[in-house]
Structure formats: structure tokens, C-alpha cells
C-alpha positions as CSV (number, residue, x, y, z in Angstrom):
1,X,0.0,0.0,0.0
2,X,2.7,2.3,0.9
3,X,4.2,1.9,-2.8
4,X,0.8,2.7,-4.5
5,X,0.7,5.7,-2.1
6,X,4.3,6.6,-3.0
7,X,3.0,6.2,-6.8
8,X,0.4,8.3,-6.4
9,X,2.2,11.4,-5.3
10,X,4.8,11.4,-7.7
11,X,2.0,11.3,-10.6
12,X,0.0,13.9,-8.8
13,X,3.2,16.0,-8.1
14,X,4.9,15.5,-11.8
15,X,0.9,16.5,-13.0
16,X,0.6,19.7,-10.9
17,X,4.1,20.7,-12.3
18,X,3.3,20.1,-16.0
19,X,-0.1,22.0,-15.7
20,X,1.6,24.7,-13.9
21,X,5.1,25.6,-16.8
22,X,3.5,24.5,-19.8
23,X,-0.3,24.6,-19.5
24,X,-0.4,20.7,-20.2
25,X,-3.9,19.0,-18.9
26,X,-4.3,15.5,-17.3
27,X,-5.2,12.8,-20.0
28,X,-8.3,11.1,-18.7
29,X,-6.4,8.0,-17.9
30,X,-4.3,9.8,-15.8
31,X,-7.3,11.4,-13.9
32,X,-8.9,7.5,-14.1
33,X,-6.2,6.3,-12.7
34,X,-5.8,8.7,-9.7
35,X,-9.5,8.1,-8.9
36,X,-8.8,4.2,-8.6
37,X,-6.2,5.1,-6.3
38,X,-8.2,6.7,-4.0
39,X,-11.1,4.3,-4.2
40,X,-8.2,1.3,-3.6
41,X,-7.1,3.3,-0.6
42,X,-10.6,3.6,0.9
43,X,-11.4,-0.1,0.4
44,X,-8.5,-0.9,2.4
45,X,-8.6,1.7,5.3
46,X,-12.3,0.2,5.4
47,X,-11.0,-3.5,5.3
48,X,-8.0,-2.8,7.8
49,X,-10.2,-1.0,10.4
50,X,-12.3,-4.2,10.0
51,X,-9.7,-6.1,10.9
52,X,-8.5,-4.6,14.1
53,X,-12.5,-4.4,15.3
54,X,-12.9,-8.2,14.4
55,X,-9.3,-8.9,16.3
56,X,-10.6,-7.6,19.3
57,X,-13.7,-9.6,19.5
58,X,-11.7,-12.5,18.9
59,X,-9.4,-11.2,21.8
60,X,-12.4,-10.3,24.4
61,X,-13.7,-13.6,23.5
62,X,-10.9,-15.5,24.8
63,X,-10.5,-17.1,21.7
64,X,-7.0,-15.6,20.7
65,X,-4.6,-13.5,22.7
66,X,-3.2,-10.2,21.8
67,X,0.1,-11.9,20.4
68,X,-0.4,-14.2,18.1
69,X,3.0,-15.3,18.3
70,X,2.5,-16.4,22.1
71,X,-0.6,-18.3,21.1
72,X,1.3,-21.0,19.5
């Protein structure tokens, strides 16, 4: 995730600077792509805060503890 991220700000920043010196416009598969980005970053904020909520019921339940290293 942190590479897409990292992707994602050098297209935006390399866009911003070509818009600004020669007046150049996103192609709209830039713009589609930068759009997926942030949709792909959404879906997995939403699937990672899942994840820790589902954790800790596992954890309150007794049925894991909080290292899952020392479970084993």
C-alpha cells in the first residue's frame, strides 16, 4: 500500500508541475487512474479498520490473545 501511495504522489506532483510551466492537462487516464487510487485506498482503510474491530472480539472472547505469536 505504501508503494501505491508513493506512486500516487509522484503522478500527482509530476501533473501539478506540468499544468503549472506549460499549461499541459491530465489525460483522462491519468485522472482514471488517480480516482482508482483513491477508491483502492478507501477499500483498504475500510478492510483494515475491520480487521483490528474483528481482532478484538476474537481477543475479548478468549478465543486468541493479543500476540499471536504467544498463542502458538
Amino acid at each position: 500500500m505504501e508503494e501505491l501511495k508513493a506512486n500516487r504522489d509522484d503522478v500527482h506532483q509530476k501533473m501539478e508541475i506540468a499544468e503549472q510551466r506549460s499549461g499541459l492537462q491530465r489525460t483522462e487516464e491519468v485522472r482514471l487512474w488517480l480516482q482508482n487510487v483513491m477508491k483502492i485506498e478507501q477499500k483498504f482503510q475500510a478492510l483494515s479498520s475491520k480487521k483490528s474491530v474483528k481482532l478484538g472480539r476474537l481477543i475479548l472472547c478468549g478465543l486468541c490473545s493479543k500476540s499471536l505469536r504467544s498463542s502458538y
